[in-house]
C-alpha positions in Angstrom: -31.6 -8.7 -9.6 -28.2 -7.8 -9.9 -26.8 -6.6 -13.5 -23.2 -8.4 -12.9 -21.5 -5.1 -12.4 -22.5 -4.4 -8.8 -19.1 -4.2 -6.5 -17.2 -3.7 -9.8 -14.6 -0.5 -9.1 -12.5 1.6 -12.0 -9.2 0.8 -11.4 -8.5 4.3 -10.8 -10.3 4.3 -7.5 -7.7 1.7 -6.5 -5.1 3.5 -7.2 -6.8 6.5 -4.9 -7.1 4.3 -2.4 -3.3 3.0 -2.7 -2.1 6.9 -2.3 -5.1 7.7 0.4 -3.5 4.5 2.8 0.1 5.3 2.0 -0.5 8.3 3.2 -2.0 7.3 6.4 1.4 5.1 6.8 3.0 8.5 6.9 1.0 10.1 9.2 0.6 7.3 11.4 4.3 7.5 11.7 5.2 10.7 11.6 7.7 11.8 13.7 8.6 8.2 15.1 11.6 6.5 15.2 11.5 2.6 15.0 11.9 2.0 18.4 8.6 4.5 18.8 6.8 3.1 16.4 6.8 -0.6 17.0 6.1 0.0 20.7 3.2 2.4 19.7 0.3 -0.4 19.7 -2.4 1.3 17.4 0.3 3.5 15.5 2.1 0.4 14.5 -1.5 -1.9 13.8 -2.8 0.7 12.1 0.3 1.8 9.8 0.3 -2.2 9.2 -3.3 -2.4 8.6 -2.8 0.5 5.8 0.3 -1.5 4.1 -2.1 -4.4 4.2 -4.6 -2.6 2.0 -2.3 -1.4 -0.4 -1.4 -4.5 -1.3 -4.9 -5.6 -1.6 -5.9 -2.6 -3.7 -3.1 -3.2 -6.0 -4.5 -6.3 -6.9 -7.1 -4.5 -8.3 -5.4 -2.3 -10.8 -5.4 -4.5 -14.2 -2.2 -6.0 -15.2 -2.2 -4.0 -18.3 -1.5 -0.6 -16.2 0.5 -2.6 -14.0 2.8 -3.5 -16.9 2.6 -0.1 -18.2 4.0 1.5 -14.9 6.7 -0.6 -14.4 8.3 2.2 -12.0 5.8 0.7 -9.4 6.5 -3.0 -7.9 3.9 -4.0 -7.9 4.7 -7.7 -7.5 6.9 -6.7 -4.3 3.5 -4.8 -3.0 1.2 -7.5 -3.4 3.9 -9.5 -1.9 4.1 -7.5 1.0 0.6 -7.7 1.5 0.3 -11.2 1.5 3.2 -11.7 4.0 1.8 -9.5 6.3 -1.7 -11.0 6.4 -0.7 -14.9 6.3 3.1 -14.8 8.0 1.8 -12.2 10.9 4.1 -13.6 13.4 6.7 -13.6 11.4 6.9 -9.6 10.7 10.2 -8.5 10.5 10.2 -4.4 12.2 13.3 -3.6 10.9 11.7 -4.3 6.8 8.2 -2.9 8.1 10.3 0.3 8.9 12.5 0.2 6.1 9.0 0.2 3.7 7.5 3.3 5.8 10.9 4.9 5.5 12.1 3.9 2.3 9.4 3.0 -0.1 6.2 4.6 0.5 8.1 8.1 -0.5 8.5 7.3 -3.9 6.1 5.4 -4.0 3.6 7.9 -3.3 5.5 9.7 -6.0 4.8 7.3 -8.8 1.2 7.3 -7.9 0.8 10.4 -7.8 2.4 10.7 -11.5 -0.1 7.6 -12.7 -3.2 9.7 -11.3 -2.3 12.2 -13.4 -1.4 10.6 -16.2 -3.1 7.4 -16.6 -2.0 6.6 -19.7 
């Protein structure tokens, strides 16, 4: 019998995973430049693959934090997310790029900062 917690996750564990795929996205492009990366094959599925599951893991973290840590957007993550795994053919490289570029710095920054101090 199951006690109604089984699968249940702290949310903190999301917000490990969030840093541990963002991470990934930088290594899996590391040293690229656009034109690299989106004729890479696996680089480029598996950096997408890793935005994906940001996005999904931030769905996990309670609004409450969410709302506390408003230096994340978290709406634009979840966002993301969901574009990328309903709108597939529809991926825009230049904003795929921009995120890798752009936003998963500091956003690996503000993670970092919540892991540490939750709050």
């Amino acid at each position: 019998m199951s006690d109604g917690n089984e699968g249940k996750r702290e949310w903190r564990f999301y917000l490990d995973d969030m840093i541990s795929f963002a991470q990934k996205v930088q290594l899996y492009t590391e040293g690229m430049t656009q034109q690299t990366f989106t004729a890479s094959g696996l680089n480029y599925d598996a950096a997408l693959r890793n935005l994906e599951l940001i996005g999904e893991a931030a769905t996990h973290v309670p609004v409450e934090v969410r709302e506390s840590h408003p230096e994340v957007p978290w709406r634009l993550i979840i966002a993301t997310r969901n574009r990328l795994i309903h709108a597939y053919l529809g991926i825009d490289d230049d904003t795929i790029w921009s995120i890798i570029q752009d936003d998963i710095p500091p956003l690996l920054s503000a993670l970092g900062n919540i892991s540490r101090n939750p709050g």
